[in-house]
Residue frames as qw, qx, qy, qz and C-alpha x, y, z in Angstrom:
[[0.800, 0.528, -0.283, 0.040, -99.76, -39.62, -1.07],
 [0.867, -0.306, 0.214, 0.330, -96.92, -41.98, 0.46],
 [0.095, 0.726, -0.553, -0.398, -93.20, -41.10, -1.02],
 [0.466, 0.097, 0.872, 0.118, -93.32, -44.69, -2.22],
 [0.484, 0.648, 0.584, 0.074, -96.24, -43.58, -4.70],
 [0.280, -0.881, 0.121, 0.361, -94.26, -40.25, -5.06],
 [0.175, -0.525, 0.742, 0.378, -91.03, -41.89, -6.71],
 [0.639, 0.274, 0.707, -0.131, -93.28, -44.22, -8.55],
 [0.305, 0.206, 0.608, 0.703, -92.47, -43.06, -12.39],
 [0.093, 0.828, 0.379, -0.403, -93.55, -39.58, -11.61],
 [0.234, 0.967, 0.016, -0.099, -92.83, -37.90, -14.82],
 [0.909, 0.151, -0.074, 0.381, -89.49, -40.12, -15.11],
 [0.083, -0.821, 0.418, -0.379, -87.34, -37.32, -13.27],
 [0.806, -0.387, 0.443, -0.069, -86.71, -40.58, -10.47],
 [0.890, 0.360, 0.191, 0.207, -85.38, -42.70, -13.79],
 [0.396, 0.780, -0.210, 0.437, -83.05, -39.50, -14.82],
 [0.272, -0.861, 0.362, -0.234, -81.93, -39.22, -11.38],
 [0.950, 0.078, 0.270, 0.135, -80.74, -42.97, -11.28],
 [0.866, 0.375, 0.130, 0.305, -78.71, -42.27, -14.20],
 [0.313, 0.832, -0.096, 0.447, -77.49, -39.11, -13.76],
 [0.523, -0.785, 0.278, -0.184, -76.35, -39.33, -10.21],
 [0.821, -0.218, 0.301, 0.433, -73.46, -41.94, -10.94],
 [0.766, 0.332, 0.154, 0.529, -72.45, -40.34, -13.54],
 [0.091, -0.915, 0.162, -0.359, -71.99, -36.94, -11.76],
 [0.714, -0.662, 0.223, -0.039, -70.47, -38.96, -9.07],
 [0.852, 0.169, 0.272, 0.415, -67.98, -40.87, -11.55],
 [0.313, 0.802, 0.066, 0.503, -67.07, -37.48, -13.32],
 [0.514, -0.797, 0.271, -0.162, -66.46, -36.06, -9.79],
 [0.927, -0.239, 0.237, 0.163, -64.01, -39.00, -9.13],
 [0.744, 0.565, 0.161, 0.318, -62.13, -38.44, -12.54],
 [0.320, 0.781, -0.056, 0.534, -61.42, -35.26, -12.09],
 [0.647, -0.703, 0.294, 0.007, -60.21, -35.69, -8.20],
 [0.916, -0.073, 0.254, 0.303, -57.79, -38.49, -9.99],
 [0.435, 0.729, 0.004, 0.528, -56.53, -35.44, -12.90],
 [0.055, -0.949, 0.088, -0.298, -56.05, -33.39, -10.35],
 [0.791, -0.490, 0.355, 0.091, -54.04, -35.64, -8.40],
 [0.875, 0.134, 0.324, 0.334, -52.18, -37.00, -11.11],
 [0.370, 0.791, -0.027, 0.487, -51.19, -33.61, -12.22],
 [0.468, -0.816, 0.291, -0.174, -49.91, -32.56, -8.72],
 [0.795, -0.395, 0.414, 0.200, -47.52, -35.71, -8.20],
 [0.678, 0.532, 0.187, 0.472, -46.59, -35.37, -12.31],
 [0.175, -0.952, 0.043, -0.247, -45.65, -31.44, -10.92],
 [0.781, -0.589, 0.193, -0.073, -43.55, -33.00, -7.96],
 [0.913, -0.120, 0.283, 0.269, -42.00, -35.60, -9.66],
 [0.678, 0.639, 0.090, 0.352, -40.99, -33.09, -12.60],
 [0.054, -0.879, 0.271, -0.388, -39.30, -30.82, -9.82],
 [0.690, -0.526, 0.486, 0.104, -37.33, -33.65, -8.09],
 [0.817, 0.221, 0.362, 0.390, -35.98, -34.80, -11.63],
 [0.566, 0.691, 0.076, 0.443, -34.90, -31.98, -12.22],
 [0.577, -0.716, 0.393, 0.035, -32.94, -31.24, -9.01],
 [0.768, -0.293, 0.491, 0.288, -31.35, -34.59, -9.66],
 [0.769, 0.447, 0.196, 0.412, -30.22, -33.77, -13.43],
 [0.164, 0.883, -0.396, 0.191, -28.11, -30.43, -12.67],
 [0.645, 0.428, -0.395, 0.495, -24.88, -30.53, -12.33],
 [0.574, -0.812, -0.105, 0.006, -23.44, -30.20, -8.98],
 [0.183, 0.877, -0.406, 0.179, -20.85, -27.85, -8.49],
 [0.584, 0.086, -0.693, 0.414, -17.17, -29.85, -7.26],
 [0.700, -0.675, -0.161, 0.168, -16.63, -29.61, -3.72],
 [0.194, 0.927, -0.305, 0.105, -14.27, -26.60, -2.66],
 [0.468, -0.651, 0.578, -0.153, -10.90, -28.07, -2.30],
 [0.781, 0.083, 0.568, 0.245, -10.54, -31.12, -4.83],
 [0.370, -0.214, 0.711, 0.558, -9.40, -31.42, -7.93],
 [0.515, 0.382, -0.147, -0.753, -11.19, -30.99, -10.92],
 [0.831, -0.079, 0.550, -0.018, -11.87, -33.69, -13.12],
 [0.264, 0.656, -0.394, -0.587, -10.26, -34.90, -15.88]]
């Protein structure tokens, strides 16, 4: 038996595998992109919040007023 006659609609496992293999491969993708997108959402929330405290004056000036 050839693999040609093999994959031939043996018991439609070849049909499932078609379908299922993008969509394992898509799902895979997704969840590379969440995971990214949560890292850089992370990041960005710890550089915005740097820049919103207050920075103390500088020793030697004036306060404001």
């Amino acid at each position: 038996m050839t693999t040609a006659a093999v994959l031939a609609h043996k018991g439609g496992w070849d049909e499932a595998v078609l379908v299922v293999l993008p969509l394992v491969v898509l799902a895979g993708l997704l969840r590379l992109a969440r995971h990214r997108a949560l890292k850089e959402a992370a990041h960005d929330d710890d550089h915005v919040a740097d820049a919103a405290a207050p920075r103390p004056p500088d020793p030697g000036t004036a306060p404001e007023r």
